[in-house]
C-alpha positions in Angstrom: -21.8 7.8 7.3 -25.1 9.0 5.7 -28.0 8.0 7.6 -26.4 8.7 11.3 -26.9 12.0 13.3 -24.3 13.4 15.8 -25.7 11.9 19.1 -25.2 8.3 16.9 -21.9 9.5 16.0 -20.4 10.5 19.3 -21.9 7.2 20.7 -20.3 4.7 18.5 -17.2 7.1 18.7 -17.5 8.0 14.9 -16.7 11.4 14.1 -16.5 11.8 11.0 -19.8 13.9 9.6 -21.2 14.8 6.6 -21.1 18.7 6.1 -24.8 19.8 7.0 -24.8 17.4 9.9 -21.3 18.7 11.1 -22.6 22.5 10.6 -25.7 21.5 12.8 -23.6 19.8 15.3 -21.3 22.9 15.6 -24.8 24.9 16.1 -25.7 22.6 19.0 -22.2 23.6 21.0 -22.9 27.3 21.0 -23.8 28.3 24.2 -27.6 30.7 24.3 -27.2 33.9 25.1 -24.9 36.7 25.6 -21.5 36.0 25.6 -20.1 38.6 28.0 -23.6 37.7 30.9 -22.0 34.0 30.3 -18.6 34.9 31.5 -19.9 37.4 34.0 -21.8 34.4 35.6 -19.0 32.3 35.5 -16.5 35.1 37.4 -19.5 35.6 40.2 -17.8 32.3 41.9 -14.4 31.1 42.1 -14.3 27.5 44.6 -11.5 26.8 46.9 -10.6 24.5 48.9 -11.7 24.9 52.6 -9.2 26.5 54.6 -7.7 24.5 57.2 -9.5 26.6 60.2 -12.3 25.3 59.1 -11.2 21.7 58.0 -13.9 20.3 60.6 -16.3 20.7 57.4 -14.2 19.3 54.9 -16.8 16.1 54.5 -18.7 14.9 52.2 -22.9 16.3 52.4 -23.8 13.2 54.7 -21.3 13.7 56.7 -21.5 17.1 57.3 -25.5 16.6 58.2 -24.5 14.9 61.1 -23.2 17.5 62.7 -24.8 19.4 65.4 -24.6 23.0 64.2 -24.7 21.9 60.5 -27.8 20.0 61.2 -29.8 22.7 62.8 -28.7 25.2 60.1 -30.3 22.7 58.0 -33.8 21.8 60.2 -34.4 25.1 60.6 -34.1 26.2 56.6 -36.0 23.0 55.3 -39.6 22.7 54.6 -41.8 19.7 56.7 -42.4 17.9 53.0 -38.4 17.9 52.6 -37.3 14.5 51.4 -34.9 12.0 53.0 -32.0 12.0 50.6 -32.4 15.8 51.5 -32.9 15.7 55.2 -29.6 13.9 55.5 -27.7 14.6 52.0 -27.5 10.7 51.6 -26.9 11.2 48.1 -23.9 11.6 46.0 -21.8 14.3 46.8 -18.6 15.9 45.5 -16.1 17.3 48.0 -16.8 20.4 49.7 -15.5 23.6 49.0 -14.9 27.2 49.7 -16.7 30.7 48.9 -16.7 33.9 49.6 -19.1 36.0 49.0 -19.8 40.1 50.2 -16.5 39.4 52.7 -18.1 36.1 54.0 -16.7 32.8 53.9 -19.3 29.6 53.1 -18.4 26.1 52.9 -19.9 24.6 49.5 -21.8 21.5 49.7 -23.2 19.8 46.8 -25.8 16.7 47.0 -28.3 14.7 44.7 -30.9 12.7 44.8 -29.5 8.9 44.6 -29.9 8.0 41.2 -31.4 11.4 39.7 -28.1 13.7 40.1 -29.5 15.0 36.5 -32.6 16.4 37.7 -33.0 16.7 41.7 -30.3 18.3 43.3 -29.0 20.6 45.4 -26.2 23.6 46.4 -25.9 24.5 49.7 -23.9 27.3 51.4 -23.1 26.1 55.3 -21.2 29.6 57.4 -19.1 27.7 59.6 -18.9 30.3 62.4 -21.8 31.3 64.7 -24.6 32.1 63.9 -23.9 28.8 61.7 -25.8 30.3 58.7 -27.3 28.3 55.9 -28.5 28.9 52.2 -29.1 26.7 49.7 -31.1 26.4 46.2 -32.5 23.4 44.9 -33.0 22.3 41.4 -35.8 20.2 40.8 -36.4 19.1 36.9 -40.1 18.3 36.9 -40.1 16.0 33.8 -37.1 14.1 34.3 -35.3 15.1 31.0 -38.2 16.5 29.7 -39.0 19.9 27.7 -40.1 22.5 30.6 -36.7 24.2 32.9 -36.0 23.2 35.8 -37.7 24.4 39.2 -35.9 26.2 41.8 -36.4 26.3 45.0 -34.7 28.5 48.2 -33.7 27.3 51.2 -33.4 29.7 53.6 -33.7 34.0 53.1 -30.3 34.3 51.1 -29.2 37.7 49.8 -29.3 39.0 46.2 -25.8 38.3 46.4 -25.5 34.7 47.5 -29.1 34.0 45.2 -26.4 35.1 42.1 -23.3 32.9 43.7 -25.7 29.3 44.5 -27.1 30.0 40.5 -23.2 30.5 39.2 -22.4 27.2 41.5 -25.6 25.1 40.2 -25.2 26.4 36.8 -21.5 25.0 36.4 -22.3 21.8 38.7 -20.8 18.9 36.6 -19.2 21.9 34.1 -15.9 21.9 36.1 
């Protein structure tokens, strides 16, 4: 086993590790931070399913875009640079789901870029009741895997509130 590091080891399925390389691996799973901030962030959203008034918008992204009110939520919260897999959430998307947040009900939709799920993606909070609301944030890595954090980007003026529930939904995006 000597001479293989933990990434090599979980790869080849091997799990046995020396000591010093099991300690370091054991380092690695330790999340930054403060512990309590962590579970704070992660009780600032709980996702449902979308009630059945509102099962109308319980599509996947691309579908969703096509419709009327959804779409000019979106047009009117999206910069003129925007790009396609973003004007029409043709990427992949997980269902959608249900939030409330300060006593006000959003549909969750989730969509990446095709082929760069990792790195350009984005969380979008859709009120499905006039005045047909929409926030969203956007994650944008700028080097592709690379050393600097990831960029974020608003869409739309969403409250301090909703800002804290779209991080907690990004954050835990392929988490849960």
């Amino acid at each position: 086993m000597s001479g293989r590091n933990p990434k090599q080891c979980l790869i080849t399925g091997r799990f046995i590790m020396s000591g010093m390389w099991c300690f370091l691996f054991a380092l690695c799973l330790v999340p930054p931070g403060d512990g309590q901030a962590s579970a704070a962030a992660e009780e600032a959203v709980r996702l449902q399913a979308v009630p059945q008034a509102f099962s109308r918008y319980d599509a996947r992204a691309y579908a969703l875009a096509e419709l009327p009110e959804f779409r000019r939520a979106l047009d009117e919260v999206l910069p003129g640079d925007a790009p396609g897999w973003l004007r029409g959430l043709q990427g992949p998307s997980p269902a959608p789901a249900w939030v409330e947040v300060d006593g006000t009900g959003y549909v969750v939709v989730r969509s990446c870029r095709p082929h760069a799920c990792a790195w350009d993606r984005v969380v979008i909070f859709f009120q499905p009741q006039p005045p047909y609301r929409l926030v969203g944030l956007r994650e944008v890595d700028p080097d592709e895997d690379g050393p600097r954090p990831p960029v974020h980007a608003w869409l739309g003026a969403a409250a301090p509130e909703e800002r804290k529930a779209l991080m907690s939904v990004m954050s835990r995006w392929g988490r849960s």
